[in-house]
C-alpha positions in Angstrom: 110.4 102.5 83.9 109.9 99.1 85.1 106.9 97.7 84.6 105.5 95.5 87.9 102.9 93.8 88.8 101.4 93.3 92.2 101.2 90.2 94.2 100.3 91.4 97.5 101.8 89.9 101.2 98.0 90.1 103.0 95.0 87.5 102.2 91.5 88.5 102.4 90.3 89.1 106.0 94.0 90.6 107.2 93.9 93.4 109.5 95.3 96.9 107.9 98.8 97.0 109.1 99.5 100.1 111.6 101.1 103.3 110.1 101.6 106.6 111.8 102.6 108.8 108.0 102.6 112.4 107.6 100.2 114.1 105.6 100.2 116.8 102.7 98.4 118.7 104.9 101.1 118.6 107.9 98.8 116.5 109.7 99.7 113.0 111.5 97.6 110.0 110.3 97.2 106.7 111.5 94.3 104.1 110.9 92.4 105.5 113.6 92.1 108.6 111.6 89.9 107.0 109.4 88.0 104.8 112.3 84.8 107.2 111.4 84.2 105.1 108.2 82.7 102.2 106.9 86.1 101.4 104.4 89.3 102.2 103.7 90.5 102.4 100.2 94.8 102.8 100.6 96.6 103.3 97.1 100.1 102.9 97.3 100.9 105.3 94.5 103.2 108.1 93.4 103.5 112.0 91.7 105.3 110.7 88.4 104.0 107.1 87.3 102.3 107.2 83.9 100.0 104.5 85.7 99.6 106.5 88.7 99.1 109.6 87.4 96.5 107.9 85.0 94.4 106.9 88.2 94.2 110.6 89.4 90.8 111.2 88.1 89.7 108.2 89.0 90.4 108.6 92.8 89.1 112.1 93.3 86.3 111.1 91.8 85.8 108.5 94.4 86.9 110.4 97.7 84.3 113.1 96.0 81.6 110.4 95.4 81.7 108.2 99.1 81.0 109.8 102.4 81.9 106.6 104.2 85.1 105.7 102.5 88.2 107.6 103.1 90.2 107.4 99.7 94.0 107.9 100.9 97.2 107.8 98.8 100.4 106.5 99.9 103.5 107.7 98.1 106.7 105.7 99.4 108.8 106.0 96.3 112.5 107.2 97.0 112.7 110.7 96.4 116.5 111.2 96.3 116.3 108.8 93.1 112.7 110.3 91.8 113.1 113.9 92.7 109.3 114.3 91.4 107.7 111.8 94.1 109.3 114.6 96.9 107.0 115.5 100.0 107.0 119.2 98.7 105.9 117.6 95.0 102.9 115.8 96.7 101.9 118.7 98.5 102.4 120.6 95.3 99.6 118.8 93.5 97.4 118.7 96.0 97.5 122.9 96.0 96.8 122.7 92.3 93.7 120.4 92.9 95.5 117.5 90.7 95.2 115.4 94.0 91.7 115.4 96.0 92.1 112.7 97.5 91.0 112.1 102.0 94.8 112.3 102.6 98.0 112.0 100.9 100.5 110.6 102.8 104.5 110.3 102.8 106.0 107.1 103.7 109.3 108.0 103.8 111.1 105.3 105.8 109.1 102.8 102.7 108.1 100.6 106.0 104.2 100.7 105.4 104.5 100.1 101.3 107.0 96.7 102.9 104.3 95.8 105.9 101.1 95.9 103.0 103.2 94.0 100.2 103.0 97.0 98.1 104.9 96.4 94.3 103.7 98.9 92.1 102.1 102.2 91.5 99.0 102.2 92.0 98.8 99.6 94.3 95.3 100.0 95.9 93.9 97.8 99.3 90.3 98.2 100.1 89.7 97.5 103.4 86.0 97.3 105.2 85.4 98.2 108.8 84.3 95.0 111.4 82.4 95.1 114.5 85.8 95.4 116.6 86.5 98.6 114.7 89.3 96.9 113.0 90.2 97.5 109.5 90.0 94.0 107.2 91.4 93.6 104.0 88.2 92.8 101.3 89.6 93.7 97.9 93.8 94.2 96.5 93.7 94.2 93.0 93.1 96.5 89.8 90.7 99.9 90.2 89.9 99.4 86.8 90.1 97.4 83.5 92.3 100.1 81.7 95.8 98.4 82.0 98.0 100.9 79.8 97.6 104.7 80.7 95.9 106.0 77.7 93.5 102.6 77.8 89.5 104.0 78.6 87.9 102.2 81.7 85.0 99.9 80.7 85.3 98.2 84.4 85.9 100.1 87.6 86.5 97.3 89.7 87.7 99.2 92.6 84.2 101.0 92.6 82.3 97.8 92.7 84.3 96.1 95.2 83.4 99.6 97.5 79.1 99.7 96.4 79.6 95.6 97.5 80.8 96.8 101.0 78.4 99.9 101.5 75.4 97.6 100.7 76.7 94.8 103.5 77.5 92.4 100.8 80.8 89.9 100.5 83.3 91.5 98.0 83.0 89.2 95.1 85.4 89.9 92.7 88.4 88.0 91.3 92.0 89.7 92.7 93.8 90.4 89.8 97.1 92.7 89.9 97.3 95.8 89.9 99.7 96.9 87.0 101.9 100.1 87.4 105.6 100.9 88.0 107.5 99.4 90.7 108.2 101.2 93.6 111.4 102.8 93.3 112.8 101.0 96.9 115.8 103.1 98.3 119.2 100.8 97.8 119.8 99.1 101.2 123.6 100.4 102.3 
């Protein structure tokens, strides 16, 4: 398991690059799906990541909690290689209520995970809705403070960077990395 840290290819105030990515629930999503709320929190993450899976919780807790934030995962690992990141593994643990999140989605050609700078799992981008209607990137950096799997959160930074953007205020946090696996990228032929 490689250990990776993220250093992400969009700056604060970047447009949400477009996606069209099927969904656990055989649905079709794109940005527009979400155009009905105020943020956008996308976690590139994955079924089998200690890291990941350590962020579960977290994130149902958070598509449970906000009404105006669609909490969506994005799982582009290469399932030939990692057999437990497979489309009918993801909509496995959505079934058993592990994942709750808005959406799951499959990026299977790993072109969105490229297009957002995605490293590791989790990876999360919070983006807030402008006048235009146009997602904008506010926050890329840790959800929390817990930067081993079996650490406690004392600091959900993910949380406050989302409470900043539902009261109207600047995001005004420090972007650290996010810590997690790599992506497991398919070998390029």
């Amino acid at each position: 398991m490689a250990l990776q840290e993220s250093d992400a290819a969009l700056a604060a105030g970047d447009p949400a690059p477009a996606f069209e990515l099927e969904g656990t629930d055989g649905k079709t999503y794109t940005l527009e799906s979400f155009a009905d709320d105020e943020a956008l929190l996308l976690v590139f993450t994955c079924n089998h990541c200690p890291y990941a899976k350590a962020k579960f919780d977290l994130l149902n807790e958070l598509a449970n909690e906000y009404d105006d934030v669609s909490i969506v995962g994005i799982n582009p690992n290469d399932a030939e290689e990692y057999p437990e990141d497979s489309f009918e593994k993801m909509r496995a643990l959505v079934e058993d209520g592990t994942i709750q999140y808005d959406a799951y989605l499959r990026d299977e050609s790993q072109e969105v995970a490229a297009a957002y700078g995605a490293a590791c799992t989790p990876d999360p981008f919070l983006f807030e809705q402008d006048d235009e209607n146009e997602f904008r990137l506010v926050y890329q950096g840790r959800l929390d403070d817990a930067m081993d799997p079996d650490d406690e959160a004392t600091r959900h930074h993910v949380r406050e960077a989302i409470d900043a953007v539902l009261a109207g205020e600047t995001v005004d946090l420090e972007w650290q990395p996010s810590r997690g696996c790599s992506i497991k990228w398919r070998d390029e032929e």
